[in-house]
VMD Tcl script that draws the C-alpha trace (Angstrom):
set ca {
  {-106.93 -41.95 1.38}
  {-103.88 -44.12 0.16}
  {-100.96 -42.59 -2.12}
  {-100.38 -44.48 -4.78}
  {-96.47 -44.85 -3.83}
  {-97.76 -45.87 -0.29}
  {-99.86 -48.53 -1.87}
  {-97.41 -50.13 -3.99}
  {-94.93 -50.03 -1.04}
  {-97.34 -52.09 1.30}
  {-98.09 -54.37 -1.78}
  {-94.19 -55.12 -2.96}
  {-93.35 -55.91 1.05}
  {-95.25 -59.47 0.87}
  {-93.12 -61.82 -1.63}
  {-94.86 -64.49 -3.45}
  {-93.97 -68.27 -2.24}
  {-92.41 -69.41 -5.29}
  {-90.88 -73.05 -5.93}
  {-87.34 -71.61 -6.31}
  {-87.66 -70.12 -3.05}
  {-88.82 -73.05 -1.19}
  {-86.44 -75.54 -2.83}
  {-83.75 -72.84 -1.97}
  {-84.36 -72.18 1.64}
  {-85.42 -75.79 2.28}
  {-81.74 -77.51 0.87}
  {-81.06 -77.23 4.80}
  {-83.57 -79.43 5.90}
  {-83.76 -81.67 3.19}
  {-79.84 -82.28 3.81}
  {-80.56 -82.95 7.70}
  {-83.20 -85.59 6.23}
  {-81.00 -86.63 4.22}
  {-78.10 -87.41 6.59}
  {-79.66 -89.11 9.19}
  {-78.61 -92.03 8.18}
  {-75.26 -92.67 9.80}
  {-73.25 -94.01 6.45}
  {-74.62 -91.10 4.39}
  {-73.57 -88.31 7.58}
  {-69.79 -89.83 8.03}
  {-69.55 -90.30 3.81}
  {-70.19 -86.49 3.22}
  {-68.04 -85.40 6.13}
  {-65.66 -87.88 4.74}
  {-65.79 -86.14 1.56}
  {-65.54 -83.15 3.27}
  {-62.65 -83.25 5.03}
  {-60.53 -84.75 2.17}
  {-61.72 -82.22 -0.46}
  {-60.86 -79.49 2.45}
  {-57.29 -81.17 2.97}
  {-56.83 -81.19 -0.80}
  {-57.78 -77.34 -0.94}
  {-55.23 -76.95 1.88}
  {-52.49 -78.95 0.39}
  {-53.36 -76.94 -2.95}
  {-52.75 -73.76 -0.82}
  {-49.22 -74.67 0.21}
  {-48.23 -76.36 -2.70}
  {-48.73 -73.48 -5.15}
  {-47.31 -70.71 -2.66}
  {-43.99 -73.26 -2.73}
  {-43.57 -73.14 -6.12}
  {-44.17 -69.38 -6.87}
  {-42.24 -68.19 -3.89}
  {-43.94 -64.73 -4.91}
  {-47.14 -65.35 -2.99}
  {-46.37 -66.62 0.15}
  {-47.58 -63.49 2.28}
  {-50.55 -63.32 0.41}
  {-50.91 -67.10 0.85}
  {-50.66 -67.34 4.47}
  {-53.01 -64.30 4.93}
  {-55.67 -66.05 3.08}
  {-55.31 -68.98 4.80}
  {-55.17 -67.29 8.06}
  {-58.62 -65.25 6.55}
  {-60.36 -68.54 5.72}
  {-59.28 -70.25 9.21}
  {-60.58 -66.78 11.20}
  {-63.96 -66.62 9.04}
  {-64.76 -70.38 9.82}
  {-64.05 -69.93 13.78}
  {-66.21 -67.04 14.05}
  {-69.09 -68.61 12.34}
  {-68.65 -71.48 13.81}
  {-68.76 -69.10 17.60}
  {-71.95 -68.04 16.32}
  {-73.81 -70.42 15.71}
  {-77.02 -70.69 16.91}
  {-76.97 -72.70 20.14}
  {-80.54 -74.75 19.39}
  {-78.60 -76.20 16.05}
  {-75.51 -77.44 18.04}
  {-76.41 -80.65 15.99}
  {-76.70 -79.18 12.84}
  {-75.28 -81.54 10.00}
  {-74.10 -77.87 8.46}
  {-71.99 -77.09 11.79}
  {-70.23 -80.61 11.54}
  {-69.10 -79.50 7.97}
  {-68.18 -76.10 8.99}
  {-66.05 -77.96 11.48}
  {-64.89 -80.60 9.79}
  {-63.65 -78.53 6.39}
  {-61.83 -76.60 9.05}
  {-59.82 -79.26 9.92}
  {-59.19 -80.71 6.70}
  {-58.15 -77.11 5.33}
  {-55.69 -76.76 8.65}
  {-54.47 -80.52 8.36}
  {-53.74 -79.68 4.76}
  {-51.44 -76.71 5.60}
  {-49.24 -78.64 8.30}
  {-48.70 -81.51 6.05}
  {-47.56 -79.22 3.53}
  {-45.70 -77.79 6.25}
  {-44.11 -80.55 7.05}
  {-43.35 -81.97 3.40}
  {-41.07 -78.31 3.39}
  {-38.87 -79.35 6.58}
}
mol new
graphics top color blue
foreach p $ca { graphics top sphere $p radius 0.5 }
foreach p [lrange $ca 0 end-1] q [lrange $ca 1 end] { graphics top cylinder $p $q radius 0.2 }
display resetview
């Protein structure tokens, strides 16, 4: 004989297939369809990377003028930089062609171009 907490536990572990949750876990493949055309794949990297060096340019840029933050700053940068090398190190190796690993990698270097042209601009 069942309990009746028992029985609502094995009935609450099976989730119902909703739209939300398909359109939600399926942006990933729709985005892979999406890209396979070359222009579309080299467009959103484009986009990417200058949004990324923007965001990176927008990091150095604001730590110059406060000159209050620029500990703070560089450890966030340095955060950001460590997070995307580590995901990027585990990726999974049968998605090595992943449209979502080439703009892991290619935000990476748009944030870290960013930084060493506002680098630079300080010299």
């Amino acid at each position: 004989m069942y309990d009746q907490s028992e029985q609502s536990l094995s009935m609450s572990r099976k989730l119902q297939d909703t739209s939300l949750q398909r359109n939600f876990l399926g942006w990933q493949d729709q985005l892979e369809i999406w890209s396979v055309n070359p222009w579309r794949r080299y467009s959103l990297l484009l986009i990417i990377l200058l949004s990324f060096f923007f965001l990176g340019t927008s990091v150095g840029t604001i730590n110059g003028v406060l000159a209050l933050m620029d500990p703070v700053g560089a450890f966030l940068a340095v955060v950001i930089l460590e997070l995307m090398v580590r995901v990027r190190r585990n990726w999974p190796l049968e998605n090595r062609k992943s449209i979502l690993l080439s703009i892991l990698d290619v935000a990476r270097i748009g944030f870290l171009y960013g930084l060493l042209m506002e680098g630079f601009k300080l010299l």
